[in-house]
N, C-alpha and C positions, 0 to 999 in steps of 0.2 A: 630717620625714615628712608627707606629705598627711594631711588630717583625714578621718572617716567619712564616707561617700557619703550624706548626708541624703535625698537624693530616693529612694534603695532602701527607705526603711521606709515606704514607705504606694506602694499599686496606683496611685493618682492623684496630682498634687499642684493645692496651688494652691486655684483658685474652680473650678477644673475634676470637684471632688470634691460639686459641688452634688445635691441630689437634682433626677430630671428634673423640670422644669416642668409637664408635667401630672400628675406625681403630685401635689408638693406643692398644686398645686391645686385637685385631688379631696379629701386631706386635708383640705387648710383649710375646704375649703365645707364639711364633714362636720364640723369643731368649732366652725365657724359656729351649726350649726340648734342646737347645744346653749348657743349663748348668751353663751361662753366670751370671745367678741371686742367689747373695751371701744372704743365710741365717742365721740362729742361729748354722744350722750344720758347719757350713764355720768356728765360732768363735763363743762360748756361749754369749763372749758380745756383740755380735749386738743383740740387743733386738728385734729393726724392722730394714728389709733390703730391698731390691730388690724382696723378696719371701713373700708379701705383700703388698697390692696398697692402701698404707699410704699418710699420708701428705708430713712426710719428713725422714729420718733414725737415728734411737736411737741406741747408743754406750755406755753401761754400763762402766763407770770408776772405781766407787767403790758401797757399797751399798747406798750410799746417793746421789751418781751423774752419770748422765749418759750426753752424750752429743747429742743434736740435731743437725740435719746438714742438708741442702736445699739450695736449689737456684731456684731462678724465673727472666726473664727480659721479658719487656713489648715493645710495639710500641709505639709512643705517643697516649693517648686516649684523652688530652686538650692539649693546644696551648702556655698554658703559659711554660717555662722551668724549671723556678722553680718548680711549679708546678706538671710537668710532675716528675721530679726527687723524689718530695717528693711521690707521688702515686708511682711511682716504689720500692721505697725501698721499703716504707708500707707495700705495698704487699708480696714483697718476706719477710717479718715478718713474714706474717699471718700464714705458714706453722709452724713456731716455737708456736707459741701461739697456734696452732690448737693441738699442741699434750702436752700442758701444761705448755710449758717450757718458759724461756726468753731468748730472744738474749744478744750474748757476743760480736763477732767479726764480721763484715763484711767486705767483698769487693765487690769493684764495677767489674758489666760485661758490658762494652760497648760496642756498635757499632757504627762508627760514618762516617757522609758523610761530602767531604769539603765544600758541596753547602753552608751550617750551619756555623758559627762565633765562634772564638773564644767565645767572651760575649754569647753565647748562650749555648756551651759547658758547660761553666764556671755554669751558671746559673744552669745549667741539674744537674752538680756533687752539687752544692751546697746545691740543694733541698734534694737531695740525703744523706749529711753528717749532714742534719739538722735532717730528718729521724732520722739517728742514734743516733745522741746524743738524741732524744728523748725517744727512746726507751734502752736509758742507753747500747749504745753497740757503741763498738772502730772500728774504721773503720783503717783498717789497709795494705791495697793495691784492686789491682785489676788488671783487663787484660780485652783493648782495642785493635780493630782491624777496619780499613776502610772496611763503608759496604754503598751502595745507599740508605739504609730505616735503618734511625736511631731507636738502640733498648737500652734502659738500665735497670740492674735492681743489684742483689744482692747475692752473696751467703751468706749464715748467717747460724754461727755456735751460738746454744746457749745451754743452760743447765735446766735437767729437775731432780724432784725426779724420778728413778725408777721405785717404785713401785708406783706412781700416774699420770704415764701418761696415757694422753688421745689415744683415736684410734676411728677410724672409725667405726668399729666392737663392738665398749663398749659398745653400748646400747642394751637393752631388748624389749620384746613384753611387754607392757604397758608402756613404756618410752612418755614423753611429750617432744616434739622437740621446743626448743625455738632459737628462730633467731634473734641476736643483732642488726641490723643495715637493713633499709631498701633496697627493689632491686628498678631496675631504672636505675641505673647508666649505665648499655649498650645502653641503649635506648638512656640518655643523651650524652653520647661519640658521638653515629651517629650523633646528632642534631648538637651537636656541630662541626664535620666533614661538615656539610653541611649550617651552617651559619642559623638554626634553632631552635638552644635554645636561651632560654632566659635569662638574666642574673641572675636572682635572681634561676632557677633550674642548672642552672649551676655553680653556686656558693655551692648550694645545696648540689651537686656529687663530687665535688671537696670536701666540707668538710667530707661527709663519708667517701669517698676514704682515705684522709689523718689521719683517724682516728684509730690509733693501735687497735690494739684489745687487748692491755694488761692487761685491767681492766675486760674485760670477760673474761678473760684466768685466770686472780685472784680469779674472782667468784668462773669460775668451779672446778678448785684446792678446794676452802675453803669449796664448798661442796663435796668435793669427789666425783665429776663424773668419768667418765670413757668414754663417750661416743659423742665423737665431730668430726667434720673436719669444714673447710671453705667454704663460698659459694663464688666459682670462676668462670671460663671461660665454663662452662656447667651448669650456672645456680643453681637454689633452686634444681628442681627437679632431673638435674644430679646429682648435690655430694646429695643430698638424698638415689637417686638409687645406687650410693657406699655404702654407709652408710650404709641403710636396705642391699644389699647385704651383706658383711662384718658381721653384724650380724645376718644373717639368718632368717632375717623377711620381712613382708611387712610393707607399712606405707601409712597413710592417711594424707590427706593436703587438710586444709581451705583455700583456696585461699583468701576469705574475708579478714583473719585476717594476712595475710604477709604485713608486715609494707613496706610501698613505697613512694617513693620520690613524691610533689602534684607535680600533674599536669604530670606525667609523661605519664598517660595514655592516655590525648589529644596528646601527640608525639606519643604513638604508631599507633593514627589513624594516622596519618600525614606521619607515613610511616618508621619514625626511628626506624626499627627493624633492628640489626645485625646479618650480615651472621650466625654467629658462633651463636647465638640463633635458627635460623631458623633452622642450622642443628643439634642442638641439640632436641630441641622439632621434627623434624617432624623424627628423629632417634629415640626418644624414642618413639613414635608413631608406627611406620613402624614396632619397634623388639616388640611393645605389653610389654614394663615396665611401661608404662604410659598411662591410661585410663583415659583422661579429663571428660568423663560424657556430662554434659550438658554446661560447661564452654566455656563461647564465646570464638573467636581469640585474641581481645586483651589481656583479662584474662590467656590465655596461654601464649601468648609471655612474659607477665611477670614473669610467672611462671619459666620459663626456660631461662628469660634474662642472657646473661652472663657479670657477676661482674667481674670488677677490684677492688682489695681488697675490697671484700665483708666483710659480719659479718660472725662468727661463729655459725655453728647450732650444737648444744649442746643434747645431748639424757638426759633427765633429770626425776627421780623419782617421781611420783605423789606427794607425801606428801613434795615433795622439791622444788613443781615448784612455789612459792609463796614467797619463801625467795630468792629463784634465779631472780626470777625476782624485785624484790625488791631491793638487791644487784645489779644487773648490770647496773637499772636506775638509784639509790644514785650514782654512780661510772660517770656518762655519757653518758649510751646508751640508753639513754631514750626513743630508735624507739622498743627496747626489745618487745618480745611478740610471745606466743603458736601461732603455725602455724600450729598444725596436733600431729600425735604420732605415735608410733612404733606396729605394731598389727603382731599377729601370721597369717601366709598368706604364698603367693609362695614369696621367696626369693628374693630381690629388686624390688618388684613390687611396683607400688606410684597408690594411688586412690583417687579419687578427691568424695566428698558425695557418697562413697560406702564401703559398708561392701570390705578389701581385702580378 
């Protein structure tokens, strides 16, 4: 017999289930004034804290180690539980790889209803511990609590050099933005929520999804970047618009050349766009950080789909965007490819075929 439909217990799945970006943004500045967010002034070794809107927080050990520390968990966004466990952990990876480093230690964060089985449970954590060992990191507790919408995911401590981590803020005006792994996969999550994908792209979204970003996070170590985050639950164009904000620039984006799952753009006409895309695109819209031009809707809705463990968009040096990308396809991400660059402009602004 078929197993329970995971993706029917929660309205969203996925990163798609993000609070909007300008709430949490009003939030945060508001527990800002009260002081609450611990900087470099709190302790010289926190490199990045709370007083920067990073991937994840860096804690200087010695000059050669500093440690990374994050946590993410997800709704289910596929049905399988395996599955689903292995994208959740993945995911909560990607913030460690976004800022250079590798995982060391994880534990699991669950939430779990009784509706769901034992064997399914079992299945969830398993996907979850195979994660780890794959990414070469010890899984070594966690904390579970009964909740009606099962969520799991991961906190994960790992280890970076110092002085060669990444940031959101490390790229420059003329940087070449290269993007590891196709988008799509929120569009697929819905399809799949609603018994309209097909197997062969949803097999597709499941393989990106389960795919570390370790070997991009190698790359960009070996060329010395400086200038990355991940593409998650607000899409290319959100962590973009962190990104060029962070570094004080603006940034233009080929929508042509954003590598995408096939066939994923027949679902967007069919209707599988998620909330948490919708509200990120017509939010970047509404506050004027994203000028589409003349880019149809479905071209939008991609543009701003929101990823569960997406790729890495990397700020990368002209004269180096040739071996970077050559590097990250020998490695496995062979969806790799220039999506846009970094240009002097109004501050997080993203432009679609326009001077910013």
């Amino acid at each position: 017999m078929p197993g329970p439909r995971l993706t029917q217990y929660s309205s969203g799945g996925g990163c798609a289930c993000k609070l909007p970006q300008s709430l949490l943004s009003e939030v945060l500045s508001t527990v800002k004034s009260y002081g609450a967010f611990a900087g470099p002034e709190a302790d010289p070794a926190l490199q990045i804290g709370l007083d920067t809107p990073d991937d994840a927080a860096v804690y200087t050990i010695d000059e050669r180690r500093a440690l990374v520390l994050t946590c993410d968990f997800i709704t289910p966004v596929v049905d399988d539980p395996y599955e689903w466990g292995r994208i959740a952990a993945t995911n909560a990876f990607s913030d460690v790889y976004a800022m250079g480093g590798r995982p060391l230690l994880t534990m699991n964060l669950l939430s779990w209803t009784t509706e769901l089985s034992h064997d399914v449970l079992t299945e969830v954590l398993r996907g979850g511990a195979q994660a780890s060992g794959d990414a070469g990191a010890l899984l070594v507790g966690g904390h579970s609590i009964l909740d009606p919408v099962p969520k799991y995911g991961m906190v994960a401590i790992g280890e970076v050099d110092p002085c060669a981590v990444l940031r959101k803020g490390g790229g420059h005006a003329g940087d070449v933005l290269v993007l590891t792994k196709p988008v799509g996969v929120g569009v697929v999550g819905t399809a799949i929520k609603r018994g309209q994908a097909w197997p062969e792209i949803a097999d597709a979204a499941v393989a990106a999804m389960t795919r570390l970003n370790a070997d991009a996070a190698a790359v960009a170590r070996a060329a010395g970047l400086r200038g990355a985050t991940d593409v998650s639950g607000y899409g290319l164009i959100g962590h973009l618009h962190e990104m060029a904000l962070a570094a004080g620039t603006a940034a233009r984006v080929d929508p042509s050349a954003v590598p995408r799952l096939d066939g994923v753009i027949d679902l967007v006409a069919a209707g599988c766009t998620p909330d948490g895309t919708r509200r990120t695109l017509d939010n970047a819209i509404a506050e004027g950080w994203f000028i589409p031009g003349a880019l149809n809707h479905s071209e939008q809705v991609l543009v701003a789909d929101a990823q569960t463990s997406g790729g890495l968009l990397l700020a990368v040096p002209p004269a180096q965007v040739d071996g970077v990308l050559t590097g990250l396809r020998s490695r496995g991400d062979t969806s790799a490819a220039v999506v846009g660059d970094l240009v002097a402009g109004e501050s997080g602004h993203s432009m679609v075929g326009q001077e910013a």
